[in-house]
N, C-alpha and C positions, 0 to 999 in steps of 0.2 A: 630662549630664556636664559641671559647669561647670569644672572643673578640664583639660578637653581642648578647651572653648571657649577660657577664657582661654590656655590653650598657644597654642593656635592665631594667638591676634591678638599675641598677647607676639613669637611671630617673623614674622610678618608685619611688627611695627612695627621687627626687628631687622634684616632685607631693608629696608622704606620708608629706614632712617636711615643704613643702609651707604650706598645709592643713592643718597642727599644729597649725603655726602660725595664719594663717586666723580663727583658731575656725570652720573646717569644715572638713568631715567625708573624708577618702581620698578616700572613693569606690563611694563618689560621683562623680567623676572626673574619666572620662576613658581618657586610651591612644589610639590615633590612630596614627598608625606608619606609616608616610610617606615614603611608598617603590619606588614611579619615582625616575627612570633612574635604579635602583637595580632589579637584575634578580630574577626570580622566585626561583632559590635555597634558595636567602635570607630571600623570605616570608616564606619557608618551615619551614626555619630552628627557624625563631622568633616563627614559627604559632609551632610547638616542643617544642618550650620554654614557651608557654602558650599565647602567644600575639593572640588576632583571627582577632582586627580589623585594616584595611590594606587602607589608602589614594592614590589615586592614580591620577594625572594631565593630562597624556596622555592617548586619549582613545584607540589609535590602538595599544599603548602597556598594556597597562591595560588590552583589550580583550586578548591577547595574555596568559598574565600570569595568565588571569582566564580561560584559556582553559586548560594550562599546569597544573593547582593546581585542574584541576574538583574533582579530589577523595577528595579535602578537602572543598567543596564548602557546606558542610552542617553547619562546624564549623568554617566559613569562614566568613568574614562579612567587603563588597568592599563599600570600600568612593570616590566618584570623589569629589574632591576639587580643579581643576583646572577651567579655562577658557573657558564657552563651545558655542560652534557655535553652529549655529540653525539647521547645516546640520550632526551634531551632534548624535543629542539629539536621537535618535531612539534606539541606539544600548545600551547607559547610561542605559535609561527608564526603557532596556529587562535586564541588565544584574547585575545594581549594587542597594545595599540596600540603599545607602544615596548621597546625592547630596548635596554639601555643598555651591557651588559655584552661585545660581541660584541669577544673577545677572538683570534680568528684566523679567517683568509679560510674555513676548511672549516666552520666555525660560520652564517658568513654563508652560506654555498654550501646550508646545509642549512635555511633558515630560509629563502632564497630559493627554493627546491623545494618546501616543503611551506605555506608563504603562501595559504592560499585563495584563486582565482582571484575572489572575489563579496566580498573584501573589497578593503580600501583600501591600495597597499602601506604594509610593516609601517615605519614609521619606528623606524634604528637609531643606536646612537652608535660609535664605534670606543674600546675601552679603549686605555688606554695605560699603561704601568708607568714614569708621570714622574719616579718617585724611587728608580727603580731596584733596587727590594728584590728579592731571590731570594724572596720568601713570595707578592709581591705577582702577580697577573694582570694580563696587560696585553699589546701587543706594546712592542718595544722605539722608543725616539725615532725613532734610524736608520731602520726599517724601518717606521715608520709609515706613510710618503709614499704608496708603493707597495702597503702594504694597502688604506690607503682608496682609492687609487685603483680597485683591481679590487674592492673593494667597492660602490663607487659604479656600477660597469658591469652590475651583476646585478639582474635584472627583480624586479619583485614588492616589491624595498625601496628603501627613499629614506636615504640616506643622511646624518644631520641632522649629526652635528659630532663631538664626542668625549668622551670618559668619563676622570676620574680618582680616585684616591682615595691623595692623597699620603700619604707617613710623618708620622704625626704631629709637630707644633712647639709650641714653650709659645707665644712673639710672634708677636702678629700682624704684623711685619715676615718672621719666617722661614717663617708658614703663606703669607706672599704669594707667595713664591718659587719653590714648585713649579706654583703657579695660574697666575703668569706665565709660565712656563715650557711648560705647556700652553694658554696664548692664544697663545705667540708661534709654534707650532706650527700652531694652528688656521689663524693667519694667514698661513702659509707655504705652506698646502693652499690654502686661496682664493686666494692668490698663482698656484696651480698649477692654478687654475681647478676647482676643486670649488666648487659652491653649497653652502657650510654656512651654518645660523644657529645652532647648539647647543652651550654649555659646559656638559656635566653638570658641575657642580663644587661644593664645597661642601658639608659636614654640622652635624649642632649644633653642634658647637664649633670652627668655620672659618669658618664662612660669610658673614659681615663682611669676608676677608680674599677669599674667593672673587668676591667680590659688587664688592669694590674693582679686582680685575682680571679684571672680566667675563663671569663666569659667568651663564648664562641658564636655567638651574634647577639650585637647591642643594634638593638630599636631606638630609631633618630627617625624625628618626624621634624621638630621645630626647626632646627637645624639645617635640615636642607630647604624645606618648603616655607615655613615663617612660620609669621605666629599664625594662629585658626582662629576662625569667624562662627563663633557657637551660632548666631543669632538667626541662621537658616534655620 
């Protein structure tokens, strides 16, 4: 698949050259490549091209393509960053490394119970709803502090940092806005003594402005893979 090879190193060099600019390392910055709605031959074919970690929104396809890929599940490493219901959470818990999406404390509560004790705890992110949309998921700024806190006190996960996925902007000065806006957040919690490393931040068409205010993995789906076929 050379047209998902070349995607691949086209934003990889779109990361290296943000990183430049910003005055920061560009292996600080990993890619995770948004494979929903894309079939398992495409994770094969990126996870061939070096890519290992893999986003995924829908759970019963996501189970799916990690049943299909088990021979590569060692060098494999599965992101939920979708929307997840509380009747959910069980199968997340047993089967994926990262949880990006954990949008309220009873979500975490239910992923911290059902965690295999024989695995690794699940590293998660705290969503947050930075731009305030009524559509959007997330908890609110105010009430951030005090989630992640009693998120960080629950066994079985580790608590890496935060999750956003702002309102869309045309400039890349006004997509800065909300990115800084969840860094100066993040840094208000390590203020508050939480160990974070993690800005989920960042998609195709941001992630330059994500990458400029510190994001430590931007979620690229379109980009590498094309555009998606809702109509399955």
């Amino acid at each position: 698949m050379p047209d998902l090879i070349h995607n691949l190193e086209a934003v990889q060099q779109r990361i290296a050259l943000a990183a430049h600019v910003a005055g920061r390392d560009a292996r600080s910055i990993a890619l995770l490549a948004v494979s929903k709605t894309f079939p398992a031959e495409d994770v094969r074919a990126a996870h061939a091209a070096g890519q290992r970690a893999f986003g995924e929104n829908y759970v019963q396809e996501a189970l799916t393509k990690i049943e299909v890929l088990a021979d590569l599940r060692s060098t494999l490493e599965w992101h939920f960053i979708g929307p997840l219901q509380s009747n959910k959470t069980r199968p997340v818990a047993e089967q994926f490394d990262w949880v990006h999406s954990v949008d309220r404390l009873k979500i975490a509560q239910r992923l911290s119970e059902q965690r295999p004790e024989t695995l690794p705890p699940l590293n998660v992110c705290l969503q947050v709803n930075i731009s305030g949309e009524a559509s959007k998921s997330g908890v609110g700024v105010d009430e951030a502090v005090q989630v992640a806190k009693d998120i960080a006190a629950l066994p079985r996960l580790r608590l890496r940092g935060l999750m956003a996925i702002p309102e869309p902007a045309g400039s890349i000065d006004d997509q800065r806005v909300p990115h800084r806006r969840l860094r100066e957040l993040f840094e208000r919690l390590v203020g508050e003594g939480l160990e974070l490393d993690t800005l989920s931040m960042g998609m195709s068409s941001d992630l330059e402005a994500a990458v400029l205010e510190g994001a430590t993995i931007v979620r690229v789906g379109t980009a590498i893979f094309g555009a998606r076929d809702y109509s399955h």
